[in-house]
C-alpha positions in Angstrom: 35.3 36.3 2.0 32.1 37.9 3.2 32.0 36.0 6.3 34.7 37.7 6.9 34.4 41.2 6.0 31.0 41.4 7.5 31.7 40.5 11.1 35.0 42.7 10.6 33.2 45.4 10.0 30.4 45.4 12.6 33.6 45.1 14.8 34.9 48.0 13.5 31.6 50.5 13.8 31.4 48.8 17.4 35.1 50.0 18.6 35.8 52.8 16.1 34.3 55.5 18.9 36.7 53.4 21.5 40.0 54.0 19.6 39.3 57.4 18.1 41.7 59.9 19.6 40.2 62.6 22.0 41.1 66.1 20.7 39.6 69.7 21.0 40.4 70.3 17.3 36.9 68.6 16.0 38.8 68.2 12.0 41.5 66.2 12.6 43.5 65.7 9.4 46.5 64.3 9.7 48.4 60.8 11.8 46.7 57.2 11.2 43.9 56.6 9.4 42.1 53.4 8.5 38.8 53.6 5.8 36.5 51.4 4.2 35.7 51.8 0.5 33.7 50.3 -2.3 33.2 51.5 -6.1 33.3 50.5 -9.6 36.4 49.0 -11.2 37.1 49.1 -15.1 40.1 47.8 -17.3 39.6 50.1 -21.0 36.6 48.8 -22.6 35.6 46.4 -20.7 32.1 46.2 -18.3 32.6 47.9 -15.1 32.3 45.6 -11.9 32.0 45.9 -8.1 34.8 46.6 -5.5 35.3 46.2 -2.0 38.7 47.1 0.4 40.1 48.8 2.9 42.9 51.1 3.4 45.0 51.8 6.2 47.4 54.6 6.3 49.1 57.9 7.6 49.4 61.4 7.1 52.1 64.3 7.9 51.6 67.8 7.9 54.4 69.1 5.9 53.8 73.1 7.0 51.6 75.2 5.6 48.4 73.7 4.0 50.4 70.6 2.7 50.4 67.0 4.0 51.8 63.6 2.5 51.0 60.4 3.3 51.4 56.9 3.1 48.8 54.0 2.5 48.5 49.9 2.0 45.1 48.8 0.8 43.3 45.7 -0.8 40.5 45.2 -2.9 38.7 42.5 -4.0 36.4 42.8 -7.5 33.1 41.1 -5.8 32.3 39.2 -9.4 35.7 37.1 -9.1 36.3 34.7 -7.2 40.1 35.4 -7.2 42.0 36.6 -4.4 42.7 40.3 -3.3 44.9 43.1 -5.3 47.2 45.0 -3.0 48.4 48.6 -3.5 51.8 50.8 -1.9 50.4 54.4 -2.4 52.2 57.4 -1.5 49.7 60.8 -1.4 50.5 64.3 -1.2 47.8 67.4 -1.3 46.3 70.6 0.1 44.6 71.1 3.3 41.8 73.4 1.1 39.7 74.2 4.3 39.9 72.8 8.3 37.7 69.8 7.0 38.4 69.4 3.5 41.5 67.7 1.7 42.1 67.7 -2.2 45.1 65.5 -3.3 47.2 63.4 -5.2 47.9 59.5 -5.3 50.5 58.0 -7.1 52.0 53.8 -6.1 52.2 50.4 -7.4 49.6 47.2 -7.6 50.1 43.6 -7.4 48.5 40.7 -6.5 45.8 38.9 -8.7 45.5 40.3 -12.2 48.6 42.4 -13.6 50.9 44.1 -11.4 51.1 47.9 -12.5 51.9 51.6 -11.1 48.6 54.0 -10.5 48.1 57.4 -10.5 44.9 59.3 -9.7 43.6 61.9 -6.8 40.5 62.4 -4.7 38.9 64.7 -2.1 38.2 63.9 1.7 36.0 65.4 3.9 36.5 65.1 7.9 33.5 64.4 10.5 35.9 65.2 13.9 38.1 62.1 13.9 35.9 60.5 11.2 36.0 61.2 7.2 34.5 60.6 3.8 36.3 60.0 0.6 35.6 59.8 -3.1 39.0 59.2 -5.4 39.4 57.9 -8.9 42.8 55.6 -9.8 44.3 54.6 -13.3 46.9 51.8 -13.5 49.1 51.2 -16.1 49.4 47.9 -16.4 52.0 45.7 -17.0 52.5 42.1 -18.9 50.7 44.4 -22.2 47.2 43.9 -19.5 45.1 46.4 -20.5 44.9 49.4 -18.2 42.5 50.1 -15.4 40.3 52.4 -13.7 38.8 53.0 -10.4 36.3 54.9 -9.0 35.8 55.0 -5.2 33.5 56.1 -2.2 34.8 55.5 1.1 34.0 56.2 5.1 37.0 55.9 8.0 38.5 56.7 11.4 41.7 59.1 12.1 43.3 57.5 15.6 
């Protein structure tokens, strides 16, 4: 799996300048979006452990301040040697200033482990056509699994 994500990566930083969208508006906030991210991951007292995955996704400007969005990720707890979790996300939030974003996440998980639905929220911060995140998701899991948390830090590209 890392021989993977490694050179997939490096490929990424390499053509990320190549794809990104000119525009004279240096925040760009909204249309397809495609991040990085790595955290912590939880289930309800249980040790936390290392994540790695990758998002890609789209927001709409719904008027006003507003947006909503769409996203498919994976994620891969870096202790296991299981395969990759996959989440359906839908997000909807406030434009709070040019570059910053505050919102809400709400979708469903499946793959390795207990399928469940999530909830949770974050904040994202945008760099011109490139952006930070940090966002926290619970998931209620199903099959009587204990639940589980998230907590994330992410960098991406708006094309």
């Amino acid at each position: 799996m890392r021989l993977v994500l490694i050179p997939l990566l490096a490929s990424l930083a390499v053509a990320a300048p190549a794809m990104a969208e000119s525009t004279p508006d240096s925040s760009k906030t909204t249309g397809a979006r495609f991040d990085v991210h790595g955290g912590l991951g939880w289930a309800d007292g249980q040790t936390a452990q290392g994540t790695l995955g990758a998002t890609l996704g789209y927001d709409i400007a719904t008027g006003g301040k507003t947006f909503v969005g769409i996203e498919q990720s994976v994620d891969k707890v870096l202790t296991s040697s299981d395969k990759a979790r996959w989440s359906t996300t839908a997000r909807a939030g406030l434009q709070v200033t040019p570059a910053n974003k505050l919102y809400g996440l709400a979708g469903y998980s499946y793959g390795v482990g207990p399928n469940g639905t999530h909830i949770g929220g974050g904040v994202e911060h945008a760099f011109g056509p490139y952006f930070t995140k940090v966002e926290y998701r619970h998931t209620f899991n199903e099959d009587a699994a204990k639940d589980s948390n998230a907590a994330l830090v992410g960098v991406g590209l708006r094309f």
